[in-house]
ZAMARGU-4260 file (C-alpha; in steps of 0.2 Angstrom, whole numbers, plus 5000, padded with zeros to 4 digits):
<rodrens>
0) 4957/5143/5082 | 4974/5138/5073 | 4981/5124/5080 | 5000/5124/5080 | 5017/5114/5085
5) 5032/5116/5080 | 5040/5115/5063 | 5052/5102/5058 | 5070/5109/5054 | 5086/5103/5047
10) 5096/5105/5064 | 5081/5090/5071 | 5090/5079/5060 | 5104/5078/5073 | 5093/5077/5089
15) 5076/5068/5088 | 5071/5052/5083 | 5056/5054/5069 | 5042/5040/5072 | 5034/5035/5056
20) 5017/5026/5057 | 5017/5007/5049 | 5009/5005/5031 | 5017/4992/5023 | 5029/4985/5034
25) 5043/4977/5023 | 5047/4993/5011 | 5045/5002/5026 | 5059/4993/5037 | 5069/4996/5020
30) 5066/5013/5020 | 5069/5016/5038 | 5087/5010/5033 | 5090/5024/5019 | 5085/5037/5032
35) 5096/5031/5043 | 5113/5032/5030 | 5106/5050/5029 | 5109/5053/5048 | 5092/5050/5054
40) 5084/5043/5070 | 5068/5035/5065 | 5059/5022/5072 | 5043/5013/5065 | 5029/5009/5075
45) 5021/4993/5079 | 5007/4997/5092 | 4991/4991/5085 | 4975/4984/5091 | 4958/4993/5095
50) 4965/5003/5109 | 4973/5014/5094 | 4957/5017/5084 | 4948/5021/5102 | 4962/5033/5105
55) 4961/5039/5088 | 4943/5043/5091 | 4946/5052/5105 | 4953/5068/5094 | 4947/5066/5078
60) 4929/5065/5073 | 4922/5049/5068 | 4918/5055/5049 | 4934/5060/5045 | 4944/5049/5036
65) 4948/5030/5044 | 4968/5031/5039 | 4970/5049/5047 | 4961/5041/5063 | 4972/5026/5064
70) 4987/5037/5060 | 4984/5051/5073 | 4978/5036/5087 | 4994/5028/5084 | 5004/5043/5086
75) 4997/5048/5103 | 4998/5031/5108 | 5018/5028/5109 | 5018/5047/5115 | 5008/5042/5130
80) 5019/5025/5131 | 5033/5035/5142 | 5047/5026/5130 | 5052/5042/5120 | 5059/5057/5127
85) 5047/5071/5120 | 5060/5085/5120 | 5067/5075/5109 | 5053/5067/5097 | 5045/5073/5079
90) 5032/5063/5071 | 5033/5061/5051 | 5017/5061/5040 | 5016/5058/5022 | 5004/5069/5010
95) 4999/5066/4994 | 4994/5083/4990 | 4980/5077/4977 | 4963/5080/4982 | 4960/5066/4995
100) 4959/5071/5012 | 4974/5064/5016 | 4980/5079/5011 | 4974/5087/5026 | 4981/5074/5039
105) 4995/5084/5046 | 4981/5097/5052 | 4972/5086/5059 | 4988/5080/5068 | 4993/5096/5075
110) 4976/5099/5082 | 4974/5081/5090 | 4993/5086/5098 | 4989/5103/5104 | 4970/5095/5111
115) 4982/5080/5121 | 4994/5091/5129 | 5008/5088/5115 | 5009/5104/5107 | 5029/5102/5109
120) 5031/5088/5096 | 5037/5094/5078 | 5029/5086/5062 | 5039/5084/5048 | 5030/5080/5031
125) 5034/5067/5016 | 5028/5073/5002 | 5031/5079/4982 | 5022/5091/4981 | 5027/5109/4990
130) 5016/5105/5004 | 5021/5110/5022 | 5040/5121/5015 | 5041/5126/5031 | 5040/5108/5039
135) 5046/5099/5025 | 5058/5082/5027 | 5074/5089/5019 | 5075/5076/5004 | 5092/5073/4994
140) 5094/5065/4980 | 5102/5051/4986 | 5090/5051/4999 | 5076/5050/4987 | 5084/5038/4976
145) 5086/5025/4990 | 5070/5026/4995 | 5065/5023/4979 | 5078/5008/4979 | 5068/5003/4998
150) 5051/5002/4989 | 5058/4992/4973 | 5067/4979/4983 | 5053/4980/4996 | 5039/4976/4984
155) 5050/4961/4975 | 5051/4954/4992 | 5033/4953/4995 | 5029/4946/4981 | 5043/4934/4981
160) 5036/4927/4999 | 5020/4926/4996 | 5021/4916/4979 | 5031/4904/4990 | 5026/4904/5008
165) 5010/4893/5005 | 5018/4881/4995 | 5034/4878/5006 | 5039/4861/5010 | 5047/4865/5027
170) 5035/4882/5037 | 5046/4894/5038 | 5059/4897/5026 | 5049/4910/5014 | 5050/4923/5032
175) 5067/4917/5035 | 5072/4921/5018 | 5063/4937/5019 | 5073/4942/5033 | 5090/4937/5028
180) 5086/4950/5011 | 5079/4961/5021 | 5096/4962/5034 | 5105/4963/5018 | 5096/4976/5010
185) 5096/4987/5023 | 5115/4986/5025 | 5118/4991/5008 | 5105/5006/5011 | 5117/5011/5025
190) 5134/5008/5018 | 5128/5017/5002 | 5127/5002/4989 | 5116/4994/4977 | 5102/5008/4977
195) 5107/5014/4958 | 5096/5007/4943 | 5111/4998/4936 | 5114/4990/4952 | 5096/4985/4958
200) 5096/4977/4940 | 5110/4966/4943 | 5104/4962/4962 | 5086/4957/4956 | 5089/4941/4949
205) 5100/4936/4964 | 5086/4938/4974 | 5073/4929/4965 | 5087/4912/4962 | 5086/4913/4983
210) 5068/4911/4983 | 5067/4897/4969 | 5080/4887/4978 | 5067/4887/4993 | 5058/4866/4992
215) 5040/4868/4990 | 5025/4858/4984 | 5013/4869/4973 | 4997/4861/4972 | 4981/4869/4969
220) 4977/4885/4981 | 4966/4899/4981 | 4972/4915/4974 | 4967/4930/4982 | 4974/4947/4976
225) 4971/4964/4987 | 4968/4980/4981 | 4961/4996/4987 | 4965/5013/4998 | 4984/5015/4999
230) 4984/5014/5018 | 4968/5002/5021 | 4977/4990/5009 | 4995/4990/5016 | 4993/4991/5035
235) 4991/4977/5047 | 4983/4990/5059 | 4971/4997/5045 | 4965/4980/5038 | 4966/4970/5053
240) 4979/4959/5049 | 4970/4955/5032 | 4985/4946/5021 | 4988/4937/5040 | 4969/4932/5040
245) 4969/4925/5022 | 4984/4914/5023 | 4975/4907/5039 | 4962/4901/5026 | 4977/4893/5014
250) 4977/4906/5002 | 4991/4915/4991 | 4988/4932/4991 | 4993/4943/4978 | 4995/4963/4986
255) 5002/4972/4969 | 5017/4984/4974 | 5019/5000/4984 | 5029/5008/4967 | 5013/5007/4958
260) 5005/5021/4968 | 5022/5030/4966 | 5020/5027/4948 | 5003/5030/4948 | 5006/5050/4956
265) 5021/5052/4943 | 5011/5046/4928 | 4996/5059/4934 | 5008/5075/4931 | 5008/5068/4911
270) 4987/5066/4914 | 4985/5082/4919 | 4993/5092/4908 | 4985/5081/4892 | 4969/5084/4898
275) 4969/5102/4908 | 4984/5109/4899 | 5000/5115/4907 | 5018/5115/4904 | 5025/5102/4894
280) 5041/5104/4900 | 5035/5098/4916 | 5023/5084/4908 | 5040/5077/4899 | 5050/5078/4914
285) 5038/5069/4922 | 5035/5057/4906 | 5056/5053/4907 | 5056/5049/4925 | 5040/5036/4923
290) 5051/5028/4910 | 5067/5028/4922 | 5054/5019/4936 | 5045/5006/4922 | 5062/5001/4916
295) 5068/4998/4935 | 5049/4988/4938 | 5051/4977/4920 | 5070/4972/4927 | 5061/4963/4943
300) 5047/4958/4934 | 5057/4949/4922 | 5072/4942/4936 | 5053/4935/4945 | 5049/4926/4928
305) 5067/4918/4924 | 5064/4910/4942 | 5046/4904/4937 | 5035/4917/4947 | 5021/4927/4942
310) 5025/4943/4938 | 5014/4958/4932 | 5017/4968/4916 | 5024/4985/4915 | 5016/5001/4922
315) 5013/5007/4904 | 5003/4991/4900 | 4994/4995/4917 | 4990/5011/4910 | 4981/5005/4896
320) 4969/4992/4906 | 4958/5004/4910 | 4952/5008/4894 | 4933/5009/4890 | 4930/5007/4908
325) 4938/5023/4920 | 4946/5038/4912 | 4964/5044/4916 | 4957/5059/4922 | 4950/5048/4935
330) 4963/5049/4950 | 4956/5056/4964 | 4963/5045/4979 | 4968/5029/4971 | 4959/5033/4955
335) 4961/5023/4939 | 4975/5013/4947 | 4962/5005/4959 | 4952/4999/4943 | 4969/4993/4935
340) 4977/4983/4948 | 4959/4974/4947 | 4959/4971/4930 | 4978/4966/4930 | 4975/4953/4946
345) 4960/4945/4935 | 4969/4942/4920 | 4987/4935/4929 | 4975/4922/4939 | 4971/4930/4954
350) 4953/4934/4949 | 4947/4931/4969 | 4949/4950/4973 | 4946/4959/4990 | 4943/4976/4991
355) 4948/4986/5006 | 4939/5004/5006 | 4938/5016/5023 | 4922/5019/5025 | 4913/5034/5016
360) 4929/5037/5005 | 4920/5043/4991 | 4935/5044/4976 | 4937/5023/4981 | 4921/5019/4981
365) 4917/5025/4964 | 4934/5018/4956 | 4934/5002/4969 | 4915/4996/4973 | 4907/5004/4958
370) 4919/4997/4945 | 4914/4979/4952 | 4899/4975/4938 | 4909/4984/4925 | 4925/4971/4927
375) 4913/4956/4929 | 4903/4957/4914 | 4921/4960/4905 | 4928/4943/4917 | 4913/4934/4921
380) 4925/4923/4931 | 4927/4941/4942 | 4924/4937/4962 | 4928/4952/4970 | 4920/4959/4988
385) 4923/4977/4992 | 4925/4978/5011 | 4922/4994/5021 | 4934/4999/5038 | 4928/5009/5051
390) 4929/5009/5069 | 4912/5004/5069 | 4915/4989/5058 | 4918/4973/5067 | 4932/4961/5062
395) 4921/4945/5064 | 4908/4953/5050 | 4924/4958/5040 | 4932/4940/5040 | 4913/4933/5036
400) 4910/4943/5022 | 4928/4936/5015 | 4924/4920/5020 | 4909/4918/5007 | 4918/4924/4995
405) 4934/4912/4998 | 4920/4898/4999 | 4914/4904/4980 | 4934/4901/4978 | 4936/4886/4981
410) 4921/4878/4974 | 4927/4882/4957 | 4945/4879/4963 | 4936/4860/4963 | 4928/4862/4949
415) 4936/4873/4933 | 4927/4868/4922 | 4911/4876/4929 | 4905/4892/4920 | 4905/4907/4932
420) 4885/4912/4936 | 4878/4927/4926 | 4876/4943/4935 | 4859/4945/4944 | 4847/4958/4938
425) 4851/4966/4954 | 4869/4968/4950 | 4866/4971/4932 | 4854/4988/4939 | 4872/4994/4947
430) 4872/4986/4962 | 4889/4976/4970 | 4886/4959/4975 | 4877/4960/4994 | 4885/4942/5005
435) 4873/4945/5020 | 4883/4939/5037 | 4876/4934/5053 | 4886/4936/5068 | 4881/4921/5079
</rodrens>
């Protein structure tokens, strides 16, 4: 049976408000901004909590990706809320169009709309690569270039909060400085300003003096970076509040930027043609616009250093982490990047990495989990836990498993000088490091 609802058109635009699920909530706000100077109506949503992931089960089948579960359970949720007028209401979904199955969530939408009685709703979907034409967001160039304005300045934010929001003398001022950028952002999004390479150049260091003139105290903390599946990683709902959970536990947290994935799929039209063959018109088109992106990255990166932050190096240094280890060619789901961003977080000082996978997703498994012994016999001073999400995975067991792994942490935050242990026969064979939890 094909499940159907209605296409998204341009005339929608004008008459429905577009609810976008939460992923990583400051770029997204952002984002939500440069949609609006185009004329839309969006709202992003906030409803979390198991109810979602119990809703979400209702409709799609427990083995289908986690992320599509969330997704589609938080959709159905604020439908069934009474707040929105569904006459007038379309959903947006955003498709990679590689071969994870997040490809295929829109389907899975429709079909969970149609089963609950909401066959009316349009979906409209975000995506780069000709999926969906007939329900396609229209994209402008502006448009697109602000977004890509949202996720730079986004992603600087971030970074700039959580290098000093453990360390501040007064609680509060990193998120009150975050939301004084963030107001000013979005009104330049919406008065079109400052979303132009030359200009986010110019406002980066601006940004960054604001965060350095915040007091703090910076003393000795544990350094946890985050890596893993592009929605698991991000979304409070998908993690479980996880960057929430480990500044409970006095950490610095380290969540590398939402324009290396954006980099990543960009980079991978290059790849592909190197390795399969293709047009090189389209491989140096693609090549240019990397370089366009990297030179916009570097310009933060470097404004983040002036000020005395960590920052990472370029995406084309990213590139070259990898290898010995993963192939380019790897890039199913997060692919290479995954094993990259870990190898990068090691060797800036943020070698206490947590792995967030759904699971049973296969591609980050392979390039997440099983690249774990690989990076620790290169970084013997590697402590990194993969961590599975599932409906079935309780939080308590989730937030045990990091807790050893913090404890690890900080006992050679006490003592540096300590050599990290060898890996065990065990983990030497191929297997990731097992922490056994006990739920009391």
């Amino acid at each position: 049976m094909e499940y159907m609802t209605p296409n998204f058109t341009k005339e929608m635009v004008k008459t429905h408000k577009i609810l976008i699920p939460n992923m990583a909530v400051t770029q997204f706000r952002l984002m939500q901004a440069a949609l609006a100077s185009e004329g839309y109506q969006t709202e992003v949503l906030g409803n979390c909590g198991s109810e979602v992931a119990q809703l979400g089960l209702k409709y799609v089948h427990n083995d289908t990706c986690y992320p599509a579960l969330l997704v589609i359970g938080q959709f159905l949720d604020a439908l069934n809320s009474g707040k929105y007028d569904l006459e007038h209401t379309a959903l947006l979904i955003t498709q990679t169009g590689g071969g994870c199955r997040a490809s295929n969530y829109i389907k899975l939408l429709r079909k969970a709309l149609v089963k609950a009685g909401y066959g009316n709703i349009p979906v409209a979907s975000l995506n780069f690569s000709g999926l969906e034409k007939g329900s396609g967001l229209p994209l402008t160039l502006p448009l697109l270039r602000k977004v890509i304005a949202a996720i730079f300045y986004g992603d600087m934010l971030v970074a700039l909060r959580s290098q000093t929001h453990p360390y501040e003398n007064h609680k509060g001022d990193a998120d009150a400085m975050t939301e004084k950028w963030i107001a000013r952002i979005q009104e330049w999004l919406r008065s079109d300003r400052n979303y132009s390479a030359r200009d986010m150049k110019k406002r980066f260091p601006e940004i960054a003096a604001d965060y350095a003139a915040i007091p703090v105290t910076r003393v000795p903390k544990v350094k946890v970076g985050v890596v893993g599946e592009i929605y698991v990683k991000y979304s409070p709902l998908g993690n479980n509040d996880l960057e929430k959970f480990l500044e409970s536990q006095d950490c610095e947290v380290n969540l590398p930027g939402l324009m290396g994935f954006v980099e990543y799929c960009v980079a991978n039209q290059r790849i592909d043609v190197d390795l399969y063959g293709g047009s090189k018109l389209l491989a140096g088109g693609a090549d240019a616009f990397l370089g366009w992106l990297d030179s916009i990255g570097v310009a933060s990166y470097d404004a983040m250093r002036q000020y005395g932050f960590y920052a990472p190096g370029s995406f084309r240094e990213l590139m070259k982490k990898p290898e010995g280890i993963i192939s380019l060619g790897a890039k199913m789901g997060e692919g290479w990047l995954l094993t990259a961003e870990m190898l990068e977080l090691v060797e800036g000082g943020y070698g206490n990495i947590v792995c967030a996978q759904p699971f049973g997703c296969l591609p980050n498994h392979i390039v997440g989990k099983g690249m774990i012994n690989k990076i620790r016999a290169l970084h013997p001073e590697a402590n990194i836990t993969p961590v599975d999400y599932d409906p079935s995975a309780t939080r308590v067991n989730q937030e045990n498993r990091i807790k050893l792994m913090l404890a690890v942490a900080r006992e050679r935050l006490d003592q540096p000088a300590a050599a990290p242990a060898p890996l065990t026969a065990e983990e030497l064979a191929g297997g990731a490091p097992q922490l056994q939890t006990t739920v009391q």
